[in-house]
C-alpha angles and dihedrals in degrees: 000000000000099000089048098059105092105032122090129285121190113234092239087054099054081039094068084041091060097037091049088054095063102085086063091048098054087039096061104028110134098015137121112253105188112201134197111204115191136110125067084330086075091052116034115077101215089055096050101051080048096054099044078053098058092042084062095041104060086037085057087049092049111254124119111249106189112191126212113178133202134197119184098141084048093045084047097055095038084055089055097049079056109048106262142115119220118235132196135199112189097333095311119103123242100243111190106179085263090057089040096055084059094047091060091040088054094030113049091022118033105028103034093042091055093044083042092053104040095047085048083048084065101058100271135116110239121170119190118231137183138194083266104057113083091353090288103164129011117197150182137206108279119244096211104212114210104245087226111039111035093194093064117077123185126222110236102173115231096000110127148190133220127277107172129324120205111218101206100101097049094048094045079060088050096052092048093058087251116137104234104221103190131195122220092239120126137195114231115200087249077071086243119132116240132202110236113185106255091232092064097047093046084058094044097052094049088063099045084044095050088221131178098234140010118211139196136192118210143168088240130067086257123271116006122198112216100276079058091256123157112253101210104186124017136184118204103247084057079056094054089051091053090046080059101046095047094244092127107047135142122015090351096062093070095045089053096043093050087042079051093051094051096050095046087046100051104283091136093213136351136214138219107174136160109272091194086078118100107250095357089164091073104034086066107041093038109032127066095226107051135192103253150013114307117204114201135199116248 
């Protein structure tokens, strides 16, 4: 895509591009597309004026793009200005108050006020939310159980997990044509704020939401069996297998089981696409071939 765009490209030909994109069009007006931003598509520039494009563009078509954001690299560089070092235990980050103080800076300022901004840039109407804000996520602190031994749990600070989200705020945003940007920040009933990585409540709130897709942005073509292949298409008993075999490991294993929990919950198909492709949103919602592995519910 990118070395095509600025050559020339003759009017009949952007004509039949237009016109092929219109099944999917008609197929997903009116439904709710949830969408997990993160990756290179959060820090290079090109990629982020691409993807607010994209965003306005399938609200102007009708359809109902939701944003949760992540920042880890952000979060990761914010943490060394201050002193700190940044520490994960199977893919989640290790969140003290101190740490957690930053997360919510970097989080629910910096990073959802400059997606915020640039989708706005385009001509849409995006409002940043948190967990806080109507109620949105409730969490608790995550018991962090050892992959291994299930017996084992690990201690990660003010990480949580969700307890319920209440959509209402979200869908009111729907119904009035805004672009709801969430950050992944929860309110845990000790009235402290808790970090949630962004990939699980993606997945959450496509259920909650009963969306059409769920899809998620990552720094990889999508899932790679061991030899480093691309794995189009996966059901979810072939991703317990790969759970088993060790295949999916790491930060990857959270993404995957939250992208397993939607499909098994509603969510009709989810996405995990490469993120590092120039308009990537809509290769893969308006295009039959797609930039990714789609995972869909039996």
């Amino acid at each position: 895509m990118s070395n095509l765009s600025n050559a020339y490209v003759p009017p009949q030909l952007k004509a039949e591009i237009l016109s092929d994109a219109l099944p999917y069009i008609q197929k997903f007006h009116g439904k709710t597309i949830v969408v997990k931003y993160g990756g290179n598509a959060m820090t290079d520039e090109k990629l982020q004026r691409a993807f607010a494009r994209d965003v306005v563009l399938l609200k102007l078509v009708g359809m109902n793009p939701v944003i949760v954001h992540g920042g880890g690299p952000q979060i990761g560089k914010a943490l060394k200005k201050v002193g700190k070092e940044s520490e994960f235990i199977q893919g989640m980050r290790v969140t003290d108050a101190e740490t957690m103080e930053v997360v919510e800076w970097v989080l629910c300022g910096q990073v959802q006020g400059d997606l915020v901004t640039l989708i706005n840039s385009f001509g849409g109407q995006a409002v940043g939310l948190n967990g806080k804000d109507g109620c949105l996520i409730k969490a608790k602190r995550l018991r962090l159980r050892d992959y291994q031994n299930p017996d084992k749990f690990y201690d990660v600070g003010q990480v949580g997990e969700i307890e319920s989200i209440n959509p209402a705020v979200v869908k009111a945003l729907q119904d009035d044509a805004f672009i709801p940007v969430i950050s992944p920040v929860g309110l845990g009933e000790d009235e402290l704020a808790y970090n949630i990585n962004a990939d699980v409540v993606a997945g959450k709130m496509a259920e909650v939401l009963k969306a059409e897709k769920l899809v998620m942005l990552t720094n990889t073509p999508g899932v790679l069996d061991k030899e480093g292949n691309l794995i189009t298409g996966l059901t979810s008993k072939e991703i317990d297998a790969l759970f088993e075999d060790g295949t999916i490991s790491g930060g990857m294993y959270p993404k995957i089981s939250s992208a397993l929990e939607a499909a098994k919950n509603g969510v009709k198909a989810v996405h995990i696409i490469d993120g590092r492709v120039d308009h990537c949103l809509l290769l893969e919602i308006l295009t039959p071939e797609g930039v990714g592995t789609m995972i869909k519910s039996e």
